[in-house]
C-alpha positions in Angstrom: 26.4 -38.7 33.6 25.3 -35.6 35.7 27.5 -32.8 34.8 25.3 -30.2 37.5 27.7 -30.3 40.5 24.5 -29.0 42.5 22.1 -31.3 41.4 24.4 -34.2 42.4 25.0 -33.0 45.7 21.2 -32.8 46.2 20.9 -36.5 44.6 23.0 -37.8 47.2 22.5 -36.5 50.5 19.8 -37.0 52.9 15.7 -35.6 53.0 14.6 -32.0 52.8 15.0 -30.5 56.8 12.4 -28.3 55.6 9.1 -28.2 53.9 8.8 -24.2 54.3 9.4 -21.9 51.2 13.5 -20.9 52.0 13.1 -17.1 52.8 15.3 -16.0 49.7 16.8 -12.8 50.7 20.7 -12.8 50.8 20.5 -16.0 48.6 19.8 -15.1 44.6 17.5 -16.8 42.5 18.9 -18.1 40.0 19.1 -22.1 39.8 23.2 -22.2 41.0 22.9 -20.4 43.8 22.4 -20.7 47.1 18.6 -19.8 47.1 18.2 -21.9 44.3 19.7 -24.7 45.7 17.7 -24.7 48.8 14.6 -24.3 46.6 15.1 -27.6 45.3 16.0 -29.2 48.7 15.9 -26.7 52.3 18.1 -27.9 54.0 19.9 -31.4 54.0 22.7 -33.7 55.6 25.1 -35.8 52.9 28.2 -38.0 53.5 26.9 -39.5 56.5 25.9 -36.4 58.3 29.7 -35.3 58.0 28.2 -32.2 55.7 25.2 -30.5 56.8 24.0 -27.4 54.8 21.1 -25.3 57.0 17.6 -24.7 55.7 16.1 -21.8 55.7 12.8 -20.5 57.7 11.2 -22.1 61.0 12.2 -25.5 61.5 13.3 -27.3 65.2 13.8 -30.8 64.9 17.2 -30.9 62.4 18.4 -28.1 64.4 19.3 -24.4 63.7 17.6 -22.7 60.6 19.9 -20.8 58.7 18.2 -17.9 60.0 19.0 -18.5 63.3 22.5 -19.9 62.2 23.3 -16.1 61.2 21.7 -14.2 64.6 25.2 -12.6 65.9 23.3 -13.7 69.3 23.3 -17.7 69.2 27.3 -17.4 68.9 28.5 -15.2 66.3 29.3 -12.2 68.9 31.4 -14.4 70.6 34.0 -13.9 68.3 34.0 -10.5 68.8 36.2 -8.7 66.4 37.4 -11.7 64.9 34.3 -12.5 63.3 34.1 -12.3 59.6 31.5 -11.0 57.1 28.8 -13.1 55.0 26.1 -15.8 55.4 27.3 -19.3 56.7 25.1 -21.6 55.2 27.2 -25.3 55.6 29.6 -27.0 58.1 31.5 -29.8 58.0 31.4 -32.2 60.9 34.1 -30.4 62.6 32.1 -27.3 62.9 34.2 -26.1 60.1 31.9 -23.1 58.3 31.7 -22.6 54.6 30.4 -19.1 54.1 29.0 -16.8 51.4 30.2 -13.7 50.8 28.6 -11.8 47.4 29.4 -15.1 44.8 32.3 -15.9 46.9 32.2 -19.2 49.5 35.3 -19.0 51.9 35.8 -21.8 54.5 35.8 -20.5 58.2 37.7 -22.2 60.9 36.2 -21.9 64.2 39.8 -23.1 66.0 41.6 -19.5 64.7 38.6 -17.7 63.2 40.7 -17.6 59.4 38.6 -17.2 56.7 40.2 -18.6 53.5 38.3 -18.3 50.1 37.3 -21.8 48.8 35.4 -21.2 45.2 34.1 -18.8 43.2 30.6 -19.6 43.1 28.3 -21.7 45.1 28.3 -24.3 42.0 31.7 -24.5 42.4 31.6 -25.1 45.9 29.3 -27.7 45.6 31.7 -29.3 42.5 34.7 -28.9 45.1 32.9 -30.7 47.7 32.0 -34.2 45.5 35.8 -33.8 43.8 37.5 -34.1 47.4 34.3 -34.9 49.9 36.4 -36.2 52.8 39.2 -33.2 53.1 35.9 -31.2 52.6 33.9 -32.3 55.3 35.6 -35.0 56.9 33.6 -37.5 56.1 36.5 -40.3 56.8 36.2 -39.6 60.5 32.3 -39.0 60.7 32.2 -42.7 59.2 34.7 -44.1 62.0 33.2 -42.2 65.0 30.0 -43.5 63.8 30.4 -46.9 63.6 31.7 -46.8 67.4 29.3 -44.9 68.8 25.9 -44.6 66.7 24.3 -42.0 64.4 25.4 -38.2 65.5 22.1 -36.1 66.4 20.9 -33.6 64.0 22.4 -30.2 65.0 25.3 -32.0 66.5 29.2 -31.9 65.4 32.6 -34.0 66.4 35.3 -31.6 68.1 38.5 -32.5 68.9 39.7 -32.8 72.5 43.2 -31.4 71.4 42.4 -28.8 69.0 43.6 -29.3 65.7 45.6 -26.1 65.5 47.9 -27.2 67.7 48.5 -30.5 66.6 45.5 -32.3 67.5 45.1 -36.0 65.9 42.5 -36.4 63.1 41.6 -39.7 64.9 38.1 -40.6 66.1 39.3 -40.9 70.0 40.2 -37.6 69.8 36.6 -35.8 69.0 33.9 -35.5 71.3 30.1 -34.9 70.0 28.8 -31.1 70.5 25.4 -28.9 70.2 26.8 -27.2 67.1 26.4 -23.9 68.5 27.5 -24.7 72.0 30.9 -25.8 70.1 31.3 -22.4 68.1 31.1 -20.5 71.3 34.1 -22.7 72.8 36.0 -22.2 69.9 35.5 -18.8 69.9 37.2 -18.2 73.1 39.8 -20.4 72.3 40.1 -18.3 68.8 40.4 -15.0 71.0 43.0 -16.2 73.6 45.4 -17.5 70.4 44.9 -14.5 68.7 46.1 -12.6 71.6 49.4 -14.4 72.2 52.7 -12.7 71.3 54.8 -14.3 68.2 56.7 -17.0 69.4 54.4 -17.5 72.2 53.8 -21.0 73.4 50.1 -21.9 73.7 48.9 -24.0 77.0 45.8 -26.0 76.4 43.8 -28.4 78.8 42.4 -31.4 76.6 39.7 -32.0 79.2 38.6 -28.9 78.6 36.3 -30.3 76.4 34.6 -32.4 79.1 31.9 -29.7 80.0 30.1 -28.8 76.1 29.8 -32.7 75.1 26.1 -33.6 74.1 24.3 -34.9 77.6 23.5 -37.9 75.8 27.3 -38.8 76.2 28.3 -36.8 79.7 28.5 -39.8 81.5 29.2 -37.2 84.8 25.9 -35.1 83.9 28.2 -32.0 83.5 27.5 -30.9 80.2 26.5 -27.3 79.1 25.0 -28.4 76.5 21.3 -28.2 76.5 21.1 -28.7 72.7 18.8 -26.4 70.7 17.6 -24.6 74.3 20.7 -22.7 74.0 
């Protein structure tokens, strides 16, 4: 039985993204961490594309590097001041961030912008991830949406129409697939406005707000902002 959390992780999910040498600063070198991880594997999608962890250095077809992840300019300065600290290196399929700050991973949700602290260690990340893989990365409703509608494009997420923060359904008719990117700046402003409401406030949302960052390949009205990695 394997007893190396990482190791497992890498066993099961999908091919390398990257052949490149992971650029290793911010990472560590030691075999449990995060530069050691991507060492043995760049990059990689698991659970049915519901986790995707970024590889590092130049690579275009599976998406963002985790290089270009990080540049405040692709959407990170969005956020503004609510923008937190540390190097997001994974997502789960609702855009959901797992970032590293010193040892420390801390989930990051793109609806509110709170970062929560998840494990200790990038081991223990990955160990968290295998013991409770769908609350992790949803994996439940990539597998549904999936089945309906075909394989998600690499780079791509599932966001929900009605956010989840206020009360959204964890249902696959109520997520819509998004250039990853193109969904972390639409959250962001959605983040900023609920972070300016009073306490007590009520918070009006348009569901079909939505309708204008889904993929092309699904905009059946050709309206989409989303020109995937041109962005």
């Amino acid at each position: 039985m394997n007893s190396d959390p990482l190791e497992k992780l890498l066993s099961i999910g999908g091919d390398a993204l990257s052949m490149v040498e992971p650029v290793p600063a911010l990472m560590g070198d030691d075999s449990r961490t995060l530069g050691g991880l991507l060492r043995r594997k760049n990059g990689f999608y698991a659970f049915e594309s519901a986790l995707h962890v970024f590889a590092s250095g130049d690579i275009t077809a599976s998406g963002r590097s985790l290089e270009e992840w990080n540049d405040s300019r692709l959407w990170k300065h969005f956020y503004g001041d609510l923008m937190s600290e540390g190097l997001f290196f994974a997502e789960d399929v609702f855009g959901g961030q797992f970032v590293l700050a010193g040892d420390v991973v801390h989930t990051f949700n793109p609806e509110t912008a709170e970062l929560v602290s998840f494990a200790e260690s990038v081991e223990a990340w990955a160990a968290k991830v295998l013991d409770r893989y769908d609350h992790a990365t949803g994996y439940s409703i990539a597998h549904a949406w999936q089945m309906e509608n075909g394989a998600l494009p690499a780079g791509h997420r599932l966001i929900p129409r009605v956010p989840f923060v206020v009360g959204g359904e964890y249902e696959a008719d109520n997520i819509v697939p998004v250039e990853a990117s193109v969904a972390m700046r639409y959250w962001a402003g959605f983040a900023k406005v609920i972070s300016e409401l009073p306490d007590g406030a009520n918070l009006r949302f348009n569901p079909q707000a939505v309708e204008s960052v889904i993929c092309a390949k699904w905009d059946s009205k050709n309206g989409s902002s989303c020109l995937c990695f041109n962005n």
